[in-house]
DRENRO-283894 format. One record per residue (C-alpha): residue number from 1; chain; x, y, z. Coordinates in steps of 0.25 Angstrom, whole numbers, always signed. Layout:
BEGIN
(NUM; A; (X; Y; Z))
...
***
This chain:
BEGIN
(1; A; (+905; +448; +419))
(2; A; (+901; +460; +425))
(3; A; (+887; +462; +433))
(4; A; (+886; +476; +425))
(5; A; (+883; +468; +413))
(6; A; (+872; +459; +420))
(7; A; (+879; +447; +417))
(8; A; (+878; +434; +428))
(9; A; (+889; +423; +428))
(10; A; (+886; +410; +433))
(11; A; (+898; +400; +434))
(12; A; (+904; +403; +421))
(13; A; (+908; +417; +418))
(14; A; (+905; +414; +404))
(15; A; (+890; +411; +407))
(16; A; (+881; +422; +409))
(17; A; (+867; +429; +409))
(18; A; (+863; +440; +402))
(19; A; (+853; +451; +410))
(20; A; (+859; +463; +402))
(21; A; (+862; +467; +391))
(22; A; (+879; +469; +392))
(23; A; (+888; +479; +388))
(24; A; (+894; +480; +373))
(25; A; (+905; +476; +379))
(26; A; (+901; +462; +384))
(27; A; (+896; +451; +374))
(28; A; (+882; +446; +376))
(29; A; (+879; +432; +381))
(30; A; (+876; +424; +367))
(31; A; (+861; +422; +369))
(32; A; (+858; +437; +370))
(33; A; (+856; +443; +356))
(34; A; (+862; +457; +351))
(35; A; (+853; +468; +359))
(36; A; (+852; +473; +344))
(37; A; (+844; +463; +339))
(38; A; (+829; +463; +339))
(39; A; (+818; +453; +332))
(40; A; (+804; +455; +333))
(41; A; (+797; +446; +325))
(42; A; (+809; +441; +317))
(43; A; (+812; +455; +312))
(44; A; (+826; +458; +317))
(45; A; (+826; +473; +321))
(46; A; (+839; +475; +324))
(47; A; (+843; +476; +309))
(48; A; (+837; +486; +307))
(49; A; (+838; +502; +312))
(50; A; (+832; +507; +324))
(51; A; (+821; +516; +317))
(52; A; (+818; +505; +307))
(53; A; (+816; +495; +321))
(54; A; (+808; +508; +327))
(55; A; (+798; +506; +313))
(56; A; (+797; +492; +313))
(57; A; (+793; +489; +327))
(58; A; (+783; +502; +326))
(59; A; (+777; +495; +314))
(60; A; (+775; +482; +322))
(61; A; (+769; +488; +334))
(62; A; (+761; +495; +325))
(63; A; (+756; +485; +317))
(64; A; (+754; +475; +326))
(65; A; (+748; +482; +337))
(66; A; (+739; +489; +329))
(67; A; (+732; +475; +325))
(68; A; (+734; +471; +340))
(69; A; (+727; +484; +344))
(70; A; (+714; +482; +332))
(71; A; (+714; +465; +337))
(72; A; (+713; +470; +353))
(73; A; (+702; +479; +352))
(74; A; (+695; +468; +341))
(75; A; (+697; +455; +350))
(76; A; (+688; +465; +362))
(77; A; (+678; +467; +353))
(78; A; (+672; +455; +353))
(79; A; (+662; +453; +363))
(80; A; (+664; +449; +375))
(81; A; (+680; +449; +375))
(82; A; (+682; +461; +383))
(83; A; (+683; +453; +396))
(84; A; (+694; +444; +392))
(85; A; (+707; +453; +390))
(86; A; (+716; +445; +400))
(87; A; (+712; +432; +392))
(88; A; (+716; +440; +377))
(89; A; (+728; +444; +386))
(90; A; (+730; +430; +388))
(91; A; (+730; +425; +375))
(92; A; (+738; +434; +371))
(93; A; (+749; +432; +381))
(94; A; (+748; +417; +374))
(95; A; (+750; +422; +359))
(96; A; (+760; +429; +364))
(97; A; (+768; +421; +371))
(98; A; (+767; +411; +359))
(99; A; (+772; +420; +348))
(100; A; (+783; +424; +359))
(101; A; (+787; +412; +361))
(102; A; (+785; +408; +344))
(103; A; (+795; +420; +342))
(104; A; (+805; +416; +351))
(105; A; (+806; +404; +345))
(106; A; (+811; +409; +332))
(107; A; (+821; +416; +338))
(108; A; (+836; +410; +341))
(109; A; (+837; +414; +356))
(110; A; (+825; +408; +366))
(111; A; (+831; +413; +378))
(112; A; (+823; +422; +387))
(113; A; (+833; +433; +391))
(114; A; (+823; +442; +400))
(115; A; (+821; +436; +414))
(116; A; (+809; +428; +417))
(117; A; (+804; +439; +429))
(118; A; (+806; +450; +421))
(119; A; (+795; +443; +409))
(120; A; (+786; +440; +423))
(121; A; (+786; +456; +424))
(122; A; (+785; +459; +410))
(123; A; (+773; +448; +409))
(124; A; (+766; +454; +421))
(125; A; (+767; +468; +414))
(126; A; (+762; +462; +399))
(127; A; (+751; +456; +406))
(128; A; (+747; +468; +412))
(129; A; (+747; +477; +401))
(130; A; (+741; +468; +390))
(131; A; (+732; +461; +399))
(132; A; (+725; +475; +405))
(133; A; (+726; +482; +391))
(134; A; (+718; +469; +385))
(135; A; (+709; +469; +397))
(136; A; (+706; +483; +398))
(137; A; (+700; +483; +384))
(138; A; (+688; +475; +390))
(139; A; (+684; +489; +398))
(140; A; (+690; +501; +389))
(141; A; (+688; +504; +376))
(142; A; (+701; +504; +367))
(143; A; (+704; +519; +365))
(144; A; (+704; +519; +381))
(145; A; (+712; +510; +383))
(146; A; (+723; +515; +374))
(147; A; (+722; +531; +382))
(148; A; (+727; +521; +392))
(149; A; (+737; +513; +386))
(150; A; (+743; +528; +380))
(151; A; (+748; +533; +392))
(152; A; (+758; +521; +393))
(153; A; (+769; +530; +387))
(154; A; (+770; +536; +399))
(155; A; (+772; +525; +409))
(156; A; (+781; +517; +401))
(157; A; (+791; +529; +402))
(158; A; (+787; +532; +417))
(159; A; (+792; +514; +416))
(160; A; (+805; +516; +409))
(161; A; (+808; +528; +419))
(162; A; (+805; +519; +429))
(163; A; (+808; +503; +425))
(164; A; (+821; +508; +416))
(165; A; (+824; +521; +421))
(166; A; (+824; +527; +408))
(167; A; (+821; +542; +406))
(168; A; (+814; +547; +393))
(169; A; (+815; +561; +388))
(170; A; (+805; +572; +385))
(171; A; (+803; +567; +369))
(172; A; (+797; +554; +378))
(173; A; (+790; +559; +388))
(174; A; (+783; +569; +377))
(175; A; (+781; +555; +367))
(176; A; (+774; +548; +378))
(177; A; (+765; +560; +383))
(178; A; (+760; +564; +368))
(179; A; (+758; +549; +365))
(180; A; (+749; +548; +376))
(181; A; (+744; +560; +375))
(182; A; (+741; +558; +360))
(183; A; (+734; +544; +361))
(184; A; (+726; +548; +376))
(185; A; (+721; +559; +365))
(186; A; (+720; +550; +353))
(187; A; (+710; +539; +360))
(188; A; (+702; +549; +370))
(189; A; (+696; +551; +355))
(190; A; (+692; +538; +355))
(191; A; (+690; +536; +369))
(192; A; (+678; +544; +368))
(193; A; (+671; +537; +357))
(194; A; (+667; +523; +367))
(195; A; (+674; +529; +379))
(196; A; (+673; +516; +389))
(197; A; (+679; +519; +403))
(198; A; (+681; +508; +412))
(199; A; (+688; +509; +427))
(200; A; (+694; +494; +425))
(201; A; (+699; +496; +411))
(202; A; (+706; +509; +415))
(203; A; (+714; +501; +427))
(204; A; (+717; +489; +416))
(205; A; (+723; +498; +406))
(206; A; (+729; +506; +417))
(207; A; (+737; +493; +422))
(208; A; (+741; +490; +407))
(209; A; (+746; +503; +405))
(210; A; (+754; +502; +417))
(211; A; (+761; +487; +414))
(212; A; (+761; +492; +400))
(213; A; (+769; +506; +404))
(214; A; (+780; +495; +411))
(215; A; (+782; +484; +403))
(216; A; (+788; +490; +391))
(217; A; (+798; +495; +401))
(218; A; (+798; +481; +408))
(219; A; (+803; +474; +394))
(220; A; (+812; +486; +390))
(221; A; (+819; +482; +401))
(222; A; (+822; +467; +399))
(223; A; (+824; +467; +385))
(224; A; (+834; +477; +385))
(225; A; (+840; +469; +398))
(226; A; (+840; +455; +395))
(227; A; (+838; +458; +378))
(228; A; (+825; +452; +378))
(229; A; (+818; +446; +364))
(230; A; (+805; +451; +362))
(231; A; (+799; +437; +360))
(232; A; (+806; +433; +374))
(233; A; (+799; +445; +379))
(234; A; (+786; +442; +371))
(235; A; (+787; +426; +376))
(236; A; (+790; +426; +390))
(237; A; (+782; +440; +394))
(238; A; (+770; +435; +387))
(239; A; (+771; +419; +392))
(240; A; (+769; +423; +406))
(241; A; (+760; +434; +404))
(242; A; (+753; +424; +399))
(243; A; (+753; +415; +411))
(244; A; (+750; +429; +419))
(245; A; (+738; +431; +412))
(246; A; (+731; +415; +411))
(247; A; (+735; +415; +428))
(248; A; (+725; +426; +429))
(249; A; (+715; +422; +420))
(250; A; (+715; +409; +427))
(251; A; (+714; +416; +440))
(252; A; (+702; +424; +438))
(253; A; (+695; +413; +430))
(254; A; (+696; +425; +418))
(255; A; (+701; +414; +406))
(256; A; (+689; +405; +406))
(257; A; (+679; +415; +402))
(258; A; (+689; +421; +392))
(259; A; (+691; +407; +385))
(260; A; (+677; +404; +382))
(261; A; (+674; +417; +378))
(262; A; (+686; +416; +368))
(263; A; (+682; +403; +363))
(264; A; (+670; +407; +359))
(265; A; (+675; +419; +351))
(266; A; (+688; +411; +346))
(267; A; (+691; +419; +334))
(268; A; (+689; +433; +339))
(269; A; (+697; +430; +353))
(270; A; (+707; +420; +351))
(271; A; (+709; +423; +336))
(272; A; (+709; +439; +339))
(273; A; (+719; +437; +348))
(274; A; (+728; +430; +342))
(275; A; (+731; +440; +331))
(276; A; (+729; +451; +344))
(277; A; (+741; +443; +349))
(278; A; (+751; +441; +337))
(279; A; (+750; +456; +333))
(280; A; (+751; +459; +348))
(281; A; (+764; +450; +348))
(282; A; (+770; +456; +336))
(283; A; (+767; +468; +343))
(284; A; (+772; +469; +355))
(285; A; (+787; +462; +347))
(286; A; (+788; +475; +342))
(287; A; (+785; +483; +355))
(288; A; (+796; +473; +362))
(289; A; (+805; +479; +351))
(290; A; (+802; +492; +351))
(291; A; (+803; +492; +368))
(292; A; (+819; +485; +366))
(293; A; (+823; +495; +352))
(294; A; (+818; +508; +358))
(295; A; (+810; +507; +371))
(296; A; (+799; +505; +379))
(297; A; (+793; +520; +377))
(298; A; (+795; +518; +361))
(299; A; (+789; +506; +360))
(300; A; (+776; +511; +370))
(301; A; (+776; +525; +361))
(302; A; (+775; +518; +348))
(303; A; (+765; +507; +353))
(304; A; (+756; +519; +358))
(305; A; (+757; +526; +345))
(306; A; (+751; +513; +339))
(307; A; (+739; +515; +349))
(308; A; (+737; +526; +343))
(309; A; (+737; +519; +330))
(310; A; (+728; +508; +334))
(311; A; (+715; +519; +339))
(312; A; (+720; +526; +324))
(313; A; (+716; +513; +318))
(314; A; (+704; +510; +325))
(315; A; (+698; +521; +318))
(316; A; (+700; +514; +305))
(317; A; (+694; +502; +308))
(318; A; (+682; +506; +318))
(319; A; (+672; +519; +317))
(320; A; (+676; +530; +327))
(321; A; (+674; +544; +327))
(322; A; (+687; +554; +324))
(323; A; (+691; +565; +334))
(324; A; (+704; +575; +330))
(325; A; (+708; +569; +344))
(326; A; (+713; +557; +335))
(327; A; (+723; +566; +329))
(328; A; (+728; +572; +339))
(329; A; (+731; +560; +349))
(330; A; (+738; +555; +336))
(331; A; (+745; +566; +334))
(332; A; (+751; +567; +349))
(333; A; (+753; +552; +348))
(334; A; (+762; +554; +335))
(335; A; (+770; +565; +340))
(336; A; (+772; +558; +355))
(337; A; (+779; +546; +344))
(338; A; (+788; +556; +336))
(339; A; (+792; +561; +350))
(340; A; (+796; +547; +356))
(341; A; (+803; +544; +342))
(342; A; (+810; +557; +341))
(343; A; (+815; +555; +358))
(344; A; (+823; +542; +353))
(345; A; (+828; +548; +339))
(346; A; (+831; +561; +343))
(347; A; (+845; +561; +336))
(348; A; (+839; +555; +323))
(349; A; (+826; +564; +322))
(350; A; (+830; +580; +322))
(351; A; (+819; +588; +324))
(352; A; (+820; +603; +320))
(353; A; (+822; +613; +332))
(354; A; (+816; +627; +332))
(355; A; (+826; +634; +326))
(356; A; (+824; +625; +315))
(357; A; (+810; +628; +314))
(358; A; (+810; +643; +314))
(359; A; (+820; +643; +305))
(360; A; (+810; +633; +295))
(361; A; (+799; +643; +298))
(362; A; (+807; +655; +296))
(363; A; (+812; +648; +283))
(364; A; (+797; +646; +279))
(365; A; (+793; +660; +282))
(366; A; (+804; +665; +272))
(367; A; (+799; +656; +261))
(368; A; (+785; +660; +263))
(369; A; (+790; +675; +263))
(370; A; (+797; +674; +250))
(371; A; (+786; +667; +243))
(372; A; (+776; +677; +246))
(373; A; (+786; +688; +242))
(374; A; (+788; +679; +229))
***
C-alpha cells in the first residue's frame, strides 16, 4: 500500500494497520466501521440528517448537563465537602470508566483503535480540567467560576489553529467573542450578589480552562484519525485518569480524609455522586459526538449556551435578586449561537441583504402612505 494512505505491512501484504482514515478509493480494513456511522447510547445517529443529529445531540447535552450542573453545585453544599474535589474527581473517574466499559460491551467491535499514548495525553488533560473545575468550587462561588470557564471559546480556537491548523472565519471568531462576552455579562450579575474572590481558586480554574481549551482539540484529532468510538474514548481516557488521580491522592495522603468524611455522609456523597456521574457520562457521549459530526468549536459553543441555561435555571430553583443584566448577557449569548450556526449553514440559511431591506422598508412606507390617504 502506499505510506500516503497511513497503511503499515508486516510480512504479508494482505495484513495491515489502520492509522488513518484511507481514501474512497481504498477499501477499509474489516474491523474499522463506516466513518458514517455514529452510536451514542444505542441511538444510531447516522440514520438520520445532519440538523436532526445537530438537535439530538443538543438535546442531550442539555438535559443531561443541566442535571449534572444543579447535582455539582448540590453535592458542595453539604458541609464540609468543599475540600474533597480531587476525591469526587476520583469517583467519578470510576463511574465513568465503568459505564465505558458496560457500553463497550454491548457493542460488536472491542477493539481500541486510538493509540494508548495518545489516551496518556487525553487522560492528563481530562484530569486537569475536570479535576481543577471540581476543585475550584471549594474557593469560588459558582457564578465566578463559569466568567471563567466562558472565555474557553476563544482558546479552543486559538488550539485548533494551533494543534490542527485549522482557520475559522469572521462569523466564528464574532460567535466566540459575543458568547463570552454575553455569559462574562450574564454572571457578573450574579457574581456580585455573594462575590467570593480567592487567588487559589482563580489559578485552579485558570489551569482547567487551559486543558479544557485543548482537549477538545486533542480528541477531534484522534477520532477523526484512527475513527474512534465514544465509548473507547470514554473507557480508556477515563481508566487512567482514574489511576492519574488515586496516584496523587495516595501521594499527598489526600484520600484518607476524604473516605471518612464520605462515609459518614454516604447518601449525600456517594449517592450524589453517582447520578452526578451517570448524567455527566450521558453527557459528555453527546459532547464526543458533537466534537466527531461538526467540531470542537460547535460542541464548546453549544455547551456554553447551556451555561447560560444552568445560571437561568438557578433562579428557578433558589432566591436571587434580578438585574436587566440578565437579559442582555442572554441576548449576546443567543446571537453569538445563531452566528456559529449560520457560519456552518451558510448555503442553507439566506439572510436578506440591504437592498432587500430597504426595499421591505420602502414597501412598508408605501402601505402606511395609502392607508392614511384611504
Amino acid at each position: 500500500m502506499s505510506a500516503k494512505y497511513g497503511l503499515v505491512s508486516y510480512n504479508s501484504s494482505r495484513k495491515h494497520i489502520s492509522i488513518s482514515i484511507p481514501a474512497s478509493t481504498e477499501v477499509m480494513s474489516p474491523h474499522i466501521k463506516s466513518v458514517e456511522e455514529l452510536r451514542v447510547l444505542g441511538i444510531n445517529l447516522s440514520s438520520f440528517s445532519p440538523p436532526t443529529q445537530f438537535l439530538i445531540c443538543v438535546a442531550g447535552v442539555f438535559l443531561f448537563y443541566l442535571i449534572y450542573g444543579y447535582l455539582q453545585e448540590l453535592i458542595f453544599s453539604v458541609e464540609g465537602f468543599k475540600p474533597f474535589g480531587w476525591y469526587l474527581t476520583l469517583i467519578q473517574f470510576g463511574f465513568y470508566s465503568m459505564f465505558g466499559l458496560v457500553e463497550l460491551q454491548l457493542t460488536q467491535d472491542k477493539r481500541r483503535r486510538i493509540p494508548g499514548k495518545t489516551y496518556m495525553i487525553i487522560a492528563f488533560l481530562t484530569v486537569g480540567t475536570m479535576g481543577l473545575s471540581n476543585t475550584s468550587l471549594g474557593y469560588l462561588n459558582y457564578p465566578t467560576q463559569v466568567i471563567f470557564k466562558c472565555c474557553k471559546l476563544i482558546p479552543v480556537m486559538i488550539g485548533g489553529i494551533f494543534i490542527q491548523g485549522k482557520r475559522y472565519n469572521v462569523a466564528d471568531v464574532s460567535a466566540a467573542l459575543c458568547m463570552s462576552l454575553g455569559l462574562v455579562w450574564f454572571t457578573l450579575a450574579d457574581s456580585k450578589v455573594a462575590p467570593s474572590f480567592n487567588v487559589t481558586g482563580v489559578l485552579l480554574i485558570s489551569l482547567a480552562l487551559c486543558a479544557d481549551a485543548a482537549i477538545g482539540n486533542v480528541q477531534e484529532k484522534a477520532m477523526k484519525l484512527h475513527n474512534g468510538s465514544n465509548s473507547e474514548m470514554v473507557l480508556y481516557s477515563y481508566s487512567i485518569g482514574f489511576v492519574y488521580i488515586l496516584t496523587g491522592l495516595l501521594c499527598v495522603g489526600g484520600l484518607g480524609p476524604a473516605v471518612a468524611f464520605c462515609s459518614e455522609h454516604p447518601v449525600k456523597t456517594y449517592g450524589y455522586a453517582f447520578f452526578f456521574s451517570l448524567t455527566g457520562y450521558f453527557g459528555i457521549s453527546f459532547v464526543l459526538a458533537l466534537i466527531k459530526l461538526f467540531g470542537a468549536l460547535v460542541a464548546v459553543t453549544v455547551t456554553t449556551g447551556r451555561k447560560a441555561m444552568t445560571i437561568v435555571l438557578s433562579f428557578m430553583f433558589f432566591a436571587k435578586p434580578f438585574t436587566f443584566q440578565y437579559i442582555w448577557g442572554g441576548l449576546l449569548v443567543l446571537f453569538g449561537i445563531f452566528l456559529n450556526v449560520y457560519s456552518k449553514n451558510k448555503e442553507k440559511i439566506k439572510l436578506p441583504s440591504i437592498n432587500d431591506l430597504r426595499g421591505w422598508l420602502l414597501t412598508g412606507k408605501k402601505v402606511r402612505f395609502l392607508s392614511q390617504n384611504v
